[in-house]
C-alpha positions as CSV (number, residue, x, y, z in Angstrom):
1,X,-27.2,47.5,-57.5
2,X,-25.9,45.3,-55.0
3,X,-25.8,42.4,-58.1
4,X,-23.8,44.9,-60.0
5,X,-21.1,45.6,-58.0
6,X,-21.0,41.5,-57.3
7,X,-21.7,41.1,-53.3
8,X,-24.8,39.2,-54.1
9,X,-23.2,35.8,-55.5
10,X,-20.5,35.9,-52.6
11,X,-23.1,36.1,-49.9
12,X,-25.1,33.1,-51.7
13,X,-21.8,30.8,-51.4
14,X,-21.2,32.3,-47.6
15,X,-24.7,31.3,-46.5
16,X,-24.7,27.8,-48.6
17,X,-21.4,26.7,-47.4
18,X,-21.0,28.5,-44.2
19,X,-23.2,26.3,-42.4
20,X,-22.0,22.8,-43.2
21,X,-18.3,23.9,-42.7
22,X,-19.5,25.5,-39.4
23,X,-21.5,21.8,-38.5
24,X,-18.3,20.1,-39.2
25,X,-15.5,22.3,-37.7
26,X,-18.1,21.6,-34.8
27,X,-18.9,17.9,-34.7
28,X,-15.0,17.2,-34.7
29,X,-14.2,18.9,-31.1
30,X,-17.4,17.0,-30.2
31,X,-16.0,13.9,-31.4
32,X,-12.6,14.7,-30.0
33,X,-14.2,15.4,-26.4
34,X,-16.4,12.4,-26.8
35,X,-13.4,10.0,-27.1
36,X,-11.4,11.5,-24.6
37,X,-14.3,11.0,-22.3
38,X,-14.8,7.3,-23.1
39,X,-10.8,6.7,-22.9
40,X,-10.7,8.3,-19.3
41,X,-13.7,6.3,-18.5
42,X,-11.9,3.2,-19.3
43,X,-8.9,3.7,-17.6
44,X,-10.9,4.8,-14.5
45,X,-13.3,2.1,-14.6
46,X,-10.2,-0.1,-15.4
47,X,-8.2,0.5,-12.2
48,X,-4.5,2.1,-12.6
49,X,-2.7,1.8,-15.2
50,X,0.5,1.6,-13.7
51,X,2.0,-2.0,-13.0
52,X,1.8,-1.3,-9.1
53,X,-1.6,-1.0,-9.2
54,X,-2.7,-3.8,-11.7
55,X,-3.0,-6.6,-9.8
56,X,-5.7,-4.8,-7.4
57,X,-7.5,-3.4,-10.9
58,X,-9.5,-6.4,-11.0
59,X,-10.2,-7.0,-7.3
60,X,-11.1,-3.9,-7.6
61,X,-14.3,-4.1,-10.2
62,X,-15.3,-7.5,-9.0
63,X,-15.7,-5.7,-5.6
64,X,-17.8,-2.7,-7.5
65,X,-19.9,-5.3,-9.6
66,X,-20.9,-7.5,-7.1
67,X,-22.3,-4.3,-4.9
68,X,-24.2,-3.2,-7.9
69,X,-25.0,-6.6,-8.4
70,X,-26.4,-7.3,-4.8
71,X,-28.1,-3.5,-4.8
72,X,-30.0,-4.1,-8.3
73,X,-31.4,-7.3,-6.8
74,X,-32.3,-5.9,-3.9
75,X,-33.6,-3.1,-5.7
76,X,-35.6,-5.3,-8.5
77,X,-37.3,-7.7,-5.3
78,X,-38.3,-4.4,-3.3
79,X,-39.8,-2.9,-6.7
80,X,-42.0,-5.5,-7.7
81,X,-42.7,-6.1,-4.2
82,X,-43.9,-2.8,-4.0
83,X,-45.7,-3.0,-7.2
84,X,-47.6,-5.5,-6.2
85,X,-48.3,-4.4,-2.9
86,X,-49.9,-1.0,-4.9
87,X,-51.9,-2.8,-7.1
88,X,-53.4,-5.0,-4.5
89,X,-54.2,-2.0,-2.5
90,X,-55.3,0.5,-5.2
91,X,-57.6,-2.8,-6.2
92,X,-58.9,-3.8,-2.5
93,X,-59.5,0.4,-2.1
94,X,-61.5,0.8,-5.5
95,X,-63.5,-2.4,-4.1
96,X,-64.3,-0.7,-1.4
97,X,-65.6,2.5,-2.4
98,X,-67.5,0.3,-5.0
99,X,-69.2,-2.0,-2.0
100,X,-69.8,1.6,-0.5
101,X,-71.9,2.5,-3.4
102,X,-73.7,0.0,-4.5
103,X,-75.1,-0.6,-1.1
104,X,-76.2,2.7,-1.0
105,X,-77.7,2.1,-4.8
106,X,-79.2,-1.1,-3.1
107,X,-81.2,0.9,-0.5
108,X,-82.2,3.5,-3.1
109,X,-83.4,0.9,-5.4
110,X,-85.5,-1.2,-2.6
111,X,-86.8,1.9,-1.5
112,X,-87.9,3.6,-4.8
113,X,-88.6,0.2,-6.9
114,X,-85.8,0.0,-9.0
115,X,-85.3,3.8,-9.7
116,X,-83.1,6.7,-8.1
117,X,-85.1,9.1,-5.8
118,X,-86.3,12.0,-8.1
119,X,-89.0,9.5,-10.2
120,X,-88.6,7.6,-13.3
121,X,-85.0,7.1,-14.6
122,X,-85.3,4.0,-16.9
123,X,-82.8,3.0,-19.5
124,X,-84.3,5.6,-22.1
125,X,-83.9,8.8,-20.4
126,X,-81.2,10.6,-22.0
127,X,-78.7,12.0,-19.3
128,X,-74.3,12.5,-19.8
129,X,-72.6,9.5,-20.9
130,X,-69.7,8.4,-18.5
131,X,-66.0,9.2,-19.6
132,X,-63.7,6.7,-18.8
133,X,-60.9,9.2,-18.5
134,X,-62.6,10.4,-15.1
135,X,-62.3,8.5,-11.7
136,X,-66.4,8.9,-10.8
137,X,-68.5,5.7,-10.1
138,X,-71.4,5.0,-12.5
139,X,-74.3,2.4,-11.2
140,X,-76.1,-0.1,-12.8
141,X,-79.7,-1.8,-11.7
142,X,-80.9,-5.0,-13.6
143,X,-83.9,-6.3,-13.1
144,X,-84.5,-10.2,-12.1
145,X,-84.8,-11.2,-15.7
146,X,-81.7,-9.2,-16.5
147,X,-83.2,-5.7,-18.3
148,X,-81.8,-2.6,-17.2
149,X,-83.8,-1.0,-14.8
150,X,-81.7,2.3,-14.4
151,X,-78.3,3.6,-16.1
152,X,-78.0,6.8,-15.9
153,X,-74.1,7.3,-17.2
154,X,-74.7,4.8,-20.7
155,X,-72.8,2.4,-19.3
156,X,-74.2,-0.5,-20.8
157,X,-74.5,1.8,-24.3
158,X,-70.9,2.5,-24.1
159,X,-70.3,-1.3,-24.4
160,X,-69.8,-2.1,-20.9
161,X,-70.8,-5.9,-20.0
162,X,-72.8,-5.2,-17.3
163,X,-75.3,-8.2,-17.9
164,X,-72.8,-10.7,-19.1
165,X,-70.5,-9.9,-15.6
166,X,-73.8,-10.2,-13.6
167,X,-75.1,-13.7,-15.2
168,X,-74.0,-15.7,-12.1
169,X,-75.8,-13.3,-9.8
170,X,-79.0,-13.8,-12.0
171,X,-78.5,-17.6,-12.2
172,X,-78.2,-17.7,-8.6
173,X,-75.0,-19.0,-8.8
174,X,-73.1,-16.3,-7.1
175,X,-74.4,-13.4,-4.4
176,X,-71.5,-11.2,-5.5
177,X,-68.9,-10.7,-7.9
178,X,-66.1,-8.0,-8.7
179,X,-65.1,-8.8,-12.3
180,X,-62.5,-6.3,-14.1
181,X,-64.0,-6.1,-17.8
182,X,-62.8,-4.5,-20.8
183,X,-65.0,-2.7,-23.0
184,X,-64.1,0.0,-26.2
185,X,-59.9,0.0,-25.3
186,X,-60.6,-0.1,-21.4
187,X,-60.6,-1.6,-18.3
188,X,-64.0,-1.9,-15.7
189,X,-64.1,-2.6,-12.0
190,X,-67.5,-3.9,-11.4
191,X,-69.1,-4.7,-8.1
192,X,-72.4,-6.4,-8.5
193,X,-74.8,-7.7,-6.0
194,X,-77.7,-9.1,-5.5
195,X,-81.1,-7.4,-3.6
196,X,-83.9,-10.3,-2.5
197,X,-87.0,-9.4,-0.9
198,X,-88.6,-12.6,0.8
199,X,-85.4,-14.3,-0.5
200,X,-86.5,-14.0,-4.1
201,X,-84.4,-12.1,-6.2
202,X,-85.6,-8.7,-7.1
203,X,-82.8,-6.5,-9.1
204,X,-79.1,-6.8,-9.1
205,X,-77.0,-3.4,-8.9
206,X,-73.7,-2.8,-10.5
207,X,-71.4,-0.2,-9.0
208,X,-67.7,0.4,-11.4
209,X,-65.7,2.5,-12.4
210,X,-62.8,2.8,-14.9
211,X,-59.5,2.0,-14.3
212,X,-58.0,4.3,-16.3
213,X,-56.9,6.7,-14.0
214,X,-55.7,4.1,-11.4
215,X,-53.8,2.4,-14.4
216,X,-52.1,5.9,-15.2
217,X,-51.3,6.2,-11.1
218,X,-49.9,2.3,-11.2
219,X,-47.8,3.9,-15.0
220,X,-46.2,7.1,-12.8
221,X,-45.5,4.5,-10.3
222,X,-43.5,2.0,-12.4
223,X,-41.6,5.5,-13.8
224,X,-40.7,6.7,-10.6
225,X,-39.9,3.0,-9.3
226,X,-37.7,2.7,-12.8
227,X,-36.1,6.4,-11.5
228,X,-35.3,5.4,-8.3
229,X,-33.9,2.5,-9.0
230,X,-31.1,4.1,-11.6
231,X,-30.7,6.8,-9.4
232,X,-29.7,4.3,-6.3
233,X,-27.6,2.0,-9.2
234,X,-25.3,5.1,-9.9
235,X,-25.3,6.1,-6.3
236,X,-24.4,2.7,-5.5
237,X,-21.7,2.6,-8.2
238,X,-19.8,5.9,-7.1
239,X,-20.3,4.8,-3.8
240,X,-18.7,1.5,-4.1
241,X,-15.8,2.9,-6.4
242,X,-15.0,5.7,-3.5
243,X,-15.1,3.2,-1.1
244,X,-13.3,0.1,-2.7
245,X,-10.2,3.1,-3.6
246,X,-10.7,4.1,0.2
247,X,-10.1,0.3,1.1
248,X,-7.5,-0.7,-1.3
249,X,-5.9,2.3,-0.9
250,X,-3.8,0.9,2.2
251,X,-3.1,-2.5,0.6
252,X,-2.0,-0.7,-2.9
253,X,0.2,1.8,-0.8
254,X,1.4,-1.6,1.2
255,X,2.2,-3.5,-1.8
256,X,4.3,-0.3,-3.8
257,X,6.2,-0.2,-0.8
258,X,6.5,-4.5,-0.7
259,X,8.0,-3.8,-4.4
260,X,10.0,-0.9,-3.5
261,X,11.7,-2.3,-0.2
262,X,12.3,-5.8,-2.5
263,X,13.8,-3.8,-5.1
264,X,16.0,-1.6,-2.7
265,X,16.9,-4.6,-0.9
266,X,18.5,-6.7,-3.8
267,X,20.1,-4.0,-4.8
268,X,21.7,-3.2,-1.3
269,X,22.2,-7.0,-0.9
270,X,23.8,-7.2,-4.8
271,X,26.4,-4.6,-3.9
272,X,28.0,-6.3,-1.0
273,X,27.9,-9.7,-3.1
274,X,29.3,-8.3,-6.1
275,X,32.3,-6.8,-3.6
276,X,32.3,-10.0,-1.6
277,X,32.9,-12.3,-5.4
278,X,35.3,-9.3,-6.0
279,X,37.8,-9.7,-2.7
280,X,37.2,-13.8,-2.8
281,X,38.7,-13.9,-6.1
282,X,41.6,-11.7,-5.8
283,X,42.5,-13.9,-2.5
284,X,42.0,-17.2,-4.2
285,X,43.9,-15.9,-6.8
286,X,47.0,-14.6,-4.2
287,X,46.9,-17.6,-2.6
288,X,46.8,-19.9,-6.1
289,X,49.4,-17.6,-7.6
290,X,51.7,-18.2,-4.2
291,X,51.4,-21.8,-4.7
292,X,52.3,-22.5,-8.1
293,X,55.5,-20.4,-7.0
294,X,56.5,-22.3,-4.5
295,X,56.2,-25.8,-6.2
296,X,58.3,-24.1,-8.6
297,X,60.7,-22.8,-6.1
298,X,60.2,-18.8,-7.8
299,X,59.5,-17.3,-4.7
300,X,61.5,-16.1,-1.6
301,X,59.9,-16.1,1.7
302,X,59.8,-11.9,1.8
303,X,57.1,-12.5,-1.2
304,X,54.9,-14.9,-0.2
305,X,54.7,-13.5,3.5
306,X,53.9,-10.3,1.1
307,X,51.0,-12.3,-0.8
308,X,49.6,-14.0,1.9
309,X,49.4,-10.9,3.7
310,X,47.9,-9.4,0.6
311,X,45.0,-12.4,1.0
312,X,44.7,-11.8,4.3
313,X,43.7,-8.5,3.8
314,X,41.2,-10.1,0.8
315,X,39.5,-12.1,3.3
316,X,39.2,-9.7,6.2
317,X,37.3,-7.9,3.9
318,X,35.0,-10.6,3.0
319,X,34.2,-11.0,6.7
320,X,33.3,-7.2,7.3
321,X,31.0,-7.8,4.3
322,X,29.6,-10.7,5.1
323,X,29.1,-8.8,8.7
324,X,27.5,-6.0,7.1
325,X,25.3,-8.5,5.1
326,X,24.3,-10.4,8.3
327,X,23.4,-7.0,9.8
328,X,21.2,-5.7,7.0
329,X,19.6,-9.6,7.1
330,X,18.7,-9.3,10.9
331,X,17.5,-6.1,10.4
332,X,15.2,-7.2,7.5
333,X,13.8,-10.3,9.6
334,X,12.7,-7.4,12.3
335,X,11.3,-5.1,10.0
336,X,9.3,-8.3,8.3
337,X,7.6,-9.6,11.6
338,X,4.0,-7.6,12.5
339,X,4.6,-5.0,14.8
340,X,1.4,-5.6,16.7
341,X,2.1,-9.3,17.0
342,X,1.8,-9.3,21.2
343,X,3.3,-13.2,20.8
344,X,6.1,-11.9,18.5
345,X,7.9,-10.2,21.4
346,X,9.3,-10.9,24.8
347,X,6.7,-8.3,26.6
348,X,8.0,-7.6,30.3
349,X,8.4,-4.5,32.6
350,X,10.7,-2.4,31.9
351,X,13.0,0.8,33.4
352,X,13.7,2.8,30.4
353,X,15.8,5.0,32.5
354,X,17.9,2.0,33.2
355,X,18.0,0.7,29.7
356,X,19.3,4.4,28.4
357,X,22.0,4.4,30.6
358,X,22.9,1.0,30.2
359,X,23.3,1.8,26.2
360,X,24.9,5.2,27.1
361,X,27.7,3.1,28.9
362,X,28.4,1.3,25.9
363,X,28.1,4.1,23.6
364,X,30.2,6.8,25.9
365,X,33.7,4.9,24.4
366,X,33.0,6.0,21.1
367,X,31.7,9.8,21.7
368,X,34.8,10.4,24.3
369,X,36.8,8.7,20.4
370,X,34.7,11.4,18.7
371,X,35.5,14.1,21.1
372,X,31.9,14.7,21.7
373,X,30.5,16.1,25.2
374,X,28.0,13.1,26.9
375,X,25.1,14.1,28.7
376,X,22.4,11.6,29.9
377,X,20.2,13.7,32.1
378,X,17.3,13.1,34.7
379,X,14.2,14.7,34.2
380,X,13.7,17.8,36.7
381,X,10.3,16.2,38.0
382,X,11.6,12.3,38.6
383,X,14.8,12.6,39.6
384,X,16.5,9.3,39.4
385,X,13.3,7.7,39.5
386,X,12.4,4.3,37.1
387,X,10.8,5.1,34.3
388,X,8.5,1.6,34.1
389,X,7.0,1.0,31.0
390,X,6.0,-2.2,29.0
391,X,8.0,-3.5,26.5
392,X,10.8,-6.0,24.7
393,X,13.9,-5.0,26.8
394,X,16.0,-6.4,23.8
395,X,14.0,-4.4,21.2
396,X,14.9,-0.9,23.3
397,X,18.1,-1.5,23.9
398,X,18.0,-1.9,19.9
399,X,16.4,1.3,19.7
400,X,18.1,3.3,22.0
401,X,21.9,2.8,20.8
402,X,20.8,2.7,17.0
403,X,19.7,6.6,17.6
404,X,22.8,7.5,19.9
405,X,25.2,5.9,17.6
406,X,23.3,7.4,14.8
407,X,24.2,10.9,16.6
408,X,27.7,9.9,17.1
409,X,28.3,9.5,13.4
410,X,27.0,12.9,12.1
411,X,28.6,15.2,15.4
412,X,31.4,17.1,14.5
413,X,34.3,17.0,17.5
414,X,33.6,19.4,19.8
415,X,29.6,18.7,19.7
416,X,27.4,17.6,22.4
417,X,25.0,14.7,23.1
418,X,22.4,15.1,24.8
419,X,19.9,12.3,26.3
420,X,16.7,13.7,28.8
421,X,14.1,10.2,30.1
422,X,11.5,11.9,31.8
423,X,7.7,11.0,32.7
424,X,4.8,13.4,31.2
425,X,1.5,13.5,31.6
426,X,-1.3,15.4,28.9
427,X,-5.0,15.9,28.7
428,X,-6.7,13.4,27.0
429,X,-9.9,14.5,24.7
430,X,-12.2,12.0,27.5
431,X,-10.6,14.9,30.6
432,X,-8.3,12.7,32.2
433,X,-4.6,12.6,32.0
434,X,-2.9,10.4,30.6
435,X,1.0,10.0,31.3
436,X,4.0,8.6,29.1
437,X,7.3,7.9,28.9
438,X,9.7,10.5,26.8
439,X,12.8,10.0,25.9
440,X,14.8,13.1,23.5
441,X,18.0,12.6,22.1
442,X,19.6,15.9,21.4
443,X,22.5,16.1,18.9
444,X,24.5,19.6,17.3
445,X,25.2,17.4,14.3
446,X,24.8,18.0,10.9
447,X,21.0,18.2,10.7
448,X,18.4,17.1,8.3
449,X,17.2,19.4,5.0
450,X,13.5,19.7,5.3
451,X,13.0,17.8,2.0
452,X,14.5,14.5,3.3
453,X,12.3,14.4,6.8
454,X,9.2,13.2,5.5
455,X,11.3,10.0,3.9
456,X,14.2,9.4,6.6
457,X,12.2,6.3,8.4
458,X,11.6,4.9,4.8
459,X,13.8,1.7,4.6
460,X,17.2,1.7,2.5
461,X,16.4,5.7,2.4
462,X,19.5,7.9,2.3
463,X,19.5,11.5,2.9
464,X,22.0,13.9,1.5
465,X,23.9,13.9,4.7
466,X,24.4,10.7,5.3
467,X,27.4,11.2,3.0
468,X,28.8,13.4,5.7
469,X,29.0,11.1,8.5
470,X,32.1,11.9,10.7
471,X,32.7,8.8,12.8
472,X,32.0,5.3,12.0
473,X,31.2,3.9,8.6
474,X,29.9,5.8,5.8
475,X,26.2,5.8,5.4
476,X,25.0,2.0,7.3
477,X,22.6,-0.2,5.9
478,X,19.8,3.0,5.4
479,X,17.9,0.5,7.9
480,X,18.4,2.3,11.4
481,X,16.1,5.0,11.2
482,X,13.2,2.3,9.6
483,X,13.9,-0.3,12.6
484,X,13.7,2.1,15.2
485,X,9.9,3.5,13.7
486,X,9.3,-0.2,13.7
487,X,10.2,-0.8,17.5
488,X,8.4,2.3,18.8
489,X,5.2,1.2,16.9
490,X,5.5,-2.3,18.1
491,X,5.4,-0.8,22.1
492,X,2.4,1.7,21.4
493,X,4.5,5.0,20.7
494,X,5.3,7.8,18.6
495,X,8.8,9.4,17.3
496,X,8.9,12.5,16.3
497,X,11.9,14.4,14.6
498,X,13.1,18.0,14.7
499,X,16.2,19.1,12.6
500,X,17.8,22.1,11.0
501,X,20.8,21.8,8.6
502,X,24.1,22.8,11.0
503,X,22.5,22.9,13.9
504,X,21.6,19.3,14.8
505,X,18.8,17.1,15.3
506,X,16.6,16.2,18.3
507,X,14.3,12.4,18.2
508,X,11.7,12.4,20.7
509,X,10.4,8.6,21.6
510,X,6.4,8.8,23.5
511,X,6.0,5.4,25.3
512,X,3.0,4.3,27.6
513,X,3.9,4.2,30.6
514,X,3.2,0.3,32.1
515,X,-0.1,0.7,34.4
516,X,0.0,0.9,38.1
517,X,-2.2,-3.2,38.1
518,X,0.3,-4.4,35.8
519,X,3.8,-2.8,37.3
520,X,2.1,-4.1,40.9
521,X,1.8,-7.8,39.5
522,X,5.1,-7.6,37.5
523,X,7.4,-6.2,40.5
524,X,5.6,-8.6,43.3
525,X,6.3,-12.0,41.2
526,X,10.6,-11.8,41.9
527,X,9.2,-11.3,45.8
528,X,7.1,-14.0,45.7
529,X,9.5,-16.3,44.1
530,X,12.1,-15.4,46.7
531,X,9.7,-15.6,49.6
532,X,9.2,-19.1,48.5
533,X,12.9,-19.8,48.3
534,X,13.3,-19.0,51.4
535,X,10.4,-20.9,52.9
536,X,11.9,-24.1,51.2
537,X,15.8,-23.2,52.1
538,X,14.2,-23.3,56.0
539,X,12.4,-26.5,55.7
């Protein structure tokens, strides 16, 4: 019925065709996965494909192959090493227990005349033959003339050269031998020796057994040594990728941010160049054009005091470029030198108190300009007490009026400045208490968005509001907030930054304080040297 109405021949092409078409619409995701696979595997193993990144890429696997290189030696030596060692052991063990034996067979055979206790057990009797797949000991007993006196397992049935191995014994030539023979597809350890009564030889017993099983152990061995030894490879090869991206991770980062600060320096060095060609021209050509008029007597004096004026002007502006360029230059030089070169700077001791409010001396013309409110505090717990730490008095002077002009520029009139040097102390994780200079420079500026703090110490970075400075010029050399990251590191400390957009912006400077040995040394050398001036004026 079900031929009549017709289902039959569609379900024999459904279940002919079905399955290929299913195989392929299978194998082609496989495929697809496969090759993604292998292309992500090849960048990986390749390094990163961006340009940053390439030169490291091969430093990179070099590093990975020779520690999978230096591991799969290592491994290989300590394999076979141990290889060895097993197969002289299992070997010197199995000799052993074979000695064992056939001294015991010895003493039976001395004592019972060439048979096992029990009676007559000459080479007919009939008894189980040996299987080589089993790790028991058979025995052997040969008489002087080389007969078999008593083999109760068949050994010398099964094929085993018992009498061949133990020709030297019988010759005299030898008291003892352990050959390995091979006999039907195996391998035989044999101990033979020699029993003499009245030192004439009277049988020679055999002790072996097969080395099948010991041969199987020494297989698993070589498996599990072969296991090992990919296991520790791969191990070895993640390991070495994690850690070679954990150690060229710093000198990647170091080197994007070598591009990026060489890029963002010719560009901020093209700009004042371009404007510098710009103004030189229009004053050569002011001064050209004034020239040619008066060797042809077309201008009046009213004009060319106007022109020269005009190129006066030109060249005024060349010089405040050529200023700004030497600033940005300086500043580069600083932020090139190693900050924790000791013999880079001019390390002495130093009263931060007394370098903050020399800088707020200078700096006080341009906030009373500004119409800003000045305030250089003392901390509640010093008083007017130095604040002595070690450092480059140059370099914080630097420091200090780069973040209070900095403050200048983005207060409104009306705002207030606010400077606090104080000495703190906190727990340390050890349990003592370790104290520190601080110095906070409050400002109701502007403020900082949240998005641009993580990047304001970044060289030739600009946030948002550095297009709304109030005072000075517009924006600086994007180098301030970089150099004085750079200074602080160089003496030890930390900055920290706190801002909210209309509200201002607070910079908190951590310094070590100078140590009580080395502000003793530091402030008895000037007494020292006078003491001796003094000692010489009276001679």
């Amino acid at each position: 019925m079900s031929s009549h109405l017709g289902y039959e021949p569609t379900t024999e092409r459904r279940s002919s065709d079905g399955p290929a078409e299913t195989r392929a619409a299978a194998m082609f995701p496989l495929r697809r996965y496969l090759a993604r696979a292998g292309g992500r595997f090849r960048r990986w193993a390749g390094g990163p494909a961006d340009h940053a990144g390439a030169p490291f890429a091969a430093t990179r696997n070099r590093l990975i192959a020779t520690n999978v290189l230096v591991v799969a030696v290592v491994l290989a030596l300590l394999s076979v090493i141990i290889y060895i060692f097993g197969v002289h052991a299992a070997q010197q063990e199995t000799v052993a227990q074979l000695k064992y034996y056939a001294a015991a067979g010895a003493h039976t055979a001395a004592e019972n005349d060439g048979h096992p206790p029990g009676g007559d057990s000459g080479p007919r009797r009939q008894l189980v033959a040996y299987s080589p797949s089993t790790p028991d000991i058979f025995s052997v007993v040969l008489a002087s003339d080389g007969t078999v006196q008593f083999d109760s397992d068949q050994i010398v049935a099964f094929g085993v050269p018992v009498v061949a191995a133990a020709k030297p014994i019988l010759e005299g030539q030898q008291t003892e031998a352990t050959p390995i023979v091979h006999a039907d597809g195996h391998d035989f350890q044999l101990y033979l020796t020699r029993v003499s009564q009245n030192d004439h030889l009277q049988w020679v017993v055999a002790a072996g057994i097969s080395l099948d099983v010991q041969n199987q152990e020494l297989s698993d061995l070589v498996r599990t040594l072969l296991i090992v030894y990919a296991v520790v490879l791969v191990l070895t090869f993640l390991t070495s990728v994690f850690l070679t991206e954990r150690g060229l991770g710093p000198a990647r980062l170091a080197f994007t941010r070598q591009r990026q600060f060489a890029t963002a320096a010719s560009h901020e060095l093209r700009t004042p160049l371009a404007v510098i060609r710009s103004e030189a021209e229009l004053a050569s050509g002011l001064i050209g054009d004034s020239l040619e008029a008066l060797r042809g007597k077309h201008i009046n004096a009213a004009q060319l005091t106007a022109s020269l004026e005009e190129a006066l002007g030109e060249s005024r502006a060349v010089t405040s470029e050529v200023d700004f360029m030497t600033r940005m230059v300086q500043d580069l030089l600083v932020l090139g030198r190693d900050a924790s070169d000791e013999l880079a700077h001019d390390w002495t001791i130093v009263d931060l108190r007394g370098v903050v409010e020399s800088v707020a001396g200078k700096v006080r013309p341009l906030t009373e300009s500004a119409g800003l409110t000045f305030d250089v505090s003392a901390a509640s717990d010093g008083g007017a007490q130095p604040v002595w730490v070690r450092g480059d008095a140059g370099l914080l002077r630097q420091l200090m009026y780069g973040l209070l002009e900095n403050a200048v520029r983005y207060t409104p009139s009306g705002g207030t400045i606010r400077v606090v040097v104080r000495a703190e102390s906190h727990a340390h994780l050890l349990g003592d208490r370790r104290r520190h200079a601080e110095v906070s420079i409050d400002d109701t500026g502007v403020g900082i968005a949240p998005e641009h703090l993580a990047n304001i110490f970044e060289p030739f970075y600009r946030a948002a509001s550095s297009s709304l400075a109030l005072h000075g010029e517009q924006g600086g050399t994007g180098l301030g907030l970089a150099l004085t990251q750079w200074i602080v590191r160089a003496h030890g400390g930390s900055i920290r930054v706190h801002s909210q957009v209309g509200q201002g912006t607070t910079f908190t400077i951590e310094l070590p304080l100078a140590s009580g040995d080395l502000l003793r040394t530091e402030l008895e050398q000037p007494q020292d040297a006078s003491a001796s001036a003094n000692s010489t004026s009276d001679r």
